[in-house]
C-alpha positions in Angstrom: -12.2 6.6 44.4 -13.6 10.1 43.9 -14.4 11.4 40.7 -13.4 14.9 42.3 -9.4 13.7 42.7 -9.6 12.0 39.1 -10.9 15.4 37.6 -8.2 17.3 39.9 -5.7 15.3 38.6 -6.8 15.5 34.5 -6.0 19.3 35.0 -2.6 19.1 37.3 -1.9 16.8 33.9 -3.1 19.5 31.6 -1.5 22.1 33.5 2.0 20.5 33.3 1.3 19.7 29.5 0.8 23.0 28.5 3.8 24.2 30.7 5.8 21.4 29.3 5.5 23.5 25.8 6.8 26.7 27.2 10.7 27.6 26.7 12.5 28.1 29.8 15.3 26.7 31.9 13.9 24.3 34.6 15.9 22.6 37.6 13.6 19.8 37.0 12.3 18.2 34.1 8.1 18.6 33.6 8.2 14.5 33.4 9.7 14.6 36.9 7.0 16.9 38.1 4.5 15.2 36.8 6.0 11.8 38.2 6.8 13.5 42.0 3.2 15.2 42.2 1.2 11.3 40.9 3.3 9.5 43.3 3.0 12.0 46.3 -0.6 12.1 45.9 -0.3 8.3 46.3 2.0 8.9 49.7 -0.5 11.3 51.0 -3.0 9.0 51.0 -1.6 6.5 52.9 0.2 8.8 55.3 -3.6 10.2 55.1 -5.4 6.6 56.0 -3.1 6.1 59.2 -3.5 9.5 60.3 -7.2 9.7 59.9 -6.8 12.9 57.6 -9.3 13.1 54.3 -7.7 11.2 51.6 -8.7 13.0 48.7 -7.7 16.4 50.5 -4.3 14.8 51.7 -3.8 13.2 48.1 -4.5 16.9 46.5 -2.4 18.7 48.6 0.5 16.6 47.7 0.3 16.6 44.0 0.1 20.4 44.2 2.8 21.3 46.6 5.8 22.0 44.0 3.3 24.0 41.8 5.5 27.3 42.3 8.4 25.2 40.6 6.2 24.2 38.0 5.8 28.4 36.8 9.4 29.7 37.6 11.3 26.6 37.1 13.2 27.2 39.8 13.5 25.1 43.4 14.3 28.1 45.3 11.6 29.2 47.2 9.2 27.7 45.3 6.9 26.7 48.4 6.7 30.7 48.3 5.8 31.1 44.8 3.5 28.8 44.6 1.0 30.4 46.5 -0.5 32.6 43.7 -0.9 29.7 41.5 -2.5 27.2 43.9 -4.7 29.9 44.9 -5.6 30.4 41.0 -5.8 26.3 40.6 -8.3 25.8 43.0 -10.3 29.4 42.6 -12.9 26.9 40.0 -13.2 23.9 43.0 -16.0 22.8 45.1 -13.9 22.8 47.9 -14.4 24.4 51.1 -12.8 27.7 52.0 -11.5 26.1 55.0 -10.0 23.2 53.2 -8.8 25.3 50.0 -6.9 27.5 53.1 -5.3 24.6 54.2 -3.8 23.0 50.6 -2.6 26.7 50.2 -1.0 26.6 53.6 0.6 23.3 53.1 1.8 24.1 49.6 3.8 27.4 51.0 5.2 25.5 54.2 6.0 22.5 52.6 9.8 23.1 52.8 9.9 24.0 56.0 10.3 20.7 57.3 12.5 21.6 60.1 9.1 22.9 61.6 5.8 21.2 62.3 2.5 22.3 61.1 -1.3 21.4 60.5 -1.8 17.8 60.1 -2.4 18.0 56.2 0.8 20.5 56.4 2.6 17.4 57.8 1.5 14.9 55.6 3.1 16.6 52.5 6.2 17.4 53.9 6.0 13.7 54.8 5.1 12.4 51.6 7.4 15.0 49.7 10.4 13.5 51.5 9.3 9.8 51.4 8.7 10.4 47.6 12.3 11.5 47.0 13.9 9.2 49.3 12.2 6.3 47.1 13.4 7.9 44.0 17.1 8.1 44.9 17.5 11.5 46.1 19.8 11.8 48.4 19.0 12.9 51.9 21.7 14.6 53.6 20.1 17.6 56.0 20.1 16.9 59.1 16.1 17.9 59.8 15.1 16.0 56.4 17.0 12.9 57.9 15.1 13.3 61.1 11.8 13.6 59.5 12.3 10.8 56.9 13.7 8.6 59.5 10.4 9.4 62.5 8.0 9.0 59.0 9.5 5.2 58.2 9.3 4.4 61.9 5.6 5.7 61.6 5.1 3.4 58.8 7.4 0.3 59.6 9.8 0.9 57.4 
């Protein structure tokens, strides 16, 4: 494992935390962020390994995607809003422009899943879906059951 994804992680954790202490109305609890962006970083990866996409970049991009929910608290657009703080998130990373382009694009088109996008794009919508299918959400649109349903063929499922 790379150290680069553990220290990534330590500050999506500190991140959280500190939101965790501010008082405002959220659709979803911080524990559930926190939960839904560890276990879609794990989703990415493997959606990552069978796709032959960079792991780490895959696993990043999915912890991050709901980061606009994290600062309104609100699931309405937050794909949209979550631009300005994914940007701010990884202004201090080593990354490569090109690759801190594309968690920024998959983080605002992640919930347009009714449409198909870059590879790493894919994978979170992929992994976002997979994540709340195996958490009990229930998935009732019609393009979410499509995708969920042509991502466990993918995987055998």
């Amino acid at each position: 494992m790379k150290w680069g994804f553990i220290n990534h992680m330590e500050k999506i954790n500190e991140l959280l935390g500190n939101l965790e202490q501010e008082e405002m109305d959220r659709d979803y609890p911080i524990a559930w962020e926190r939960t839904h962006a560890t276990s879609c970083a794990q989703m990415g990866r493997l959606l990552a390994q069978k796709r032959g996409v960079d792991l780490e970049l895959a696993a990043l991009a999915c912890s991050l995607h709901d980061i606009g929910r994290w600062y309104t608290g609100l699931q309405r657009d937050h794909a949209l809003h979550g631009e300005e703080p994914v940007r701010r998130f990884l202004a201090g990373s080593s990354l490569t422009d090109e690759n801190k382009k594309g968690i920024i694009q998959a983080v605002i088109r992640h919930s347009e899943k009714d449409k198909v996008g870059s590879p790493l794009e894919e994978i979170v919508k992929d992994a976002d879906i997979l994540d709340c299918y195996f958490h009990g959400d229930e998935i009732n649109k019609p393009y979410h059951v499509a995708r969920l349903k042509q991502v466990m063929e993918e995987l055998g499922l």
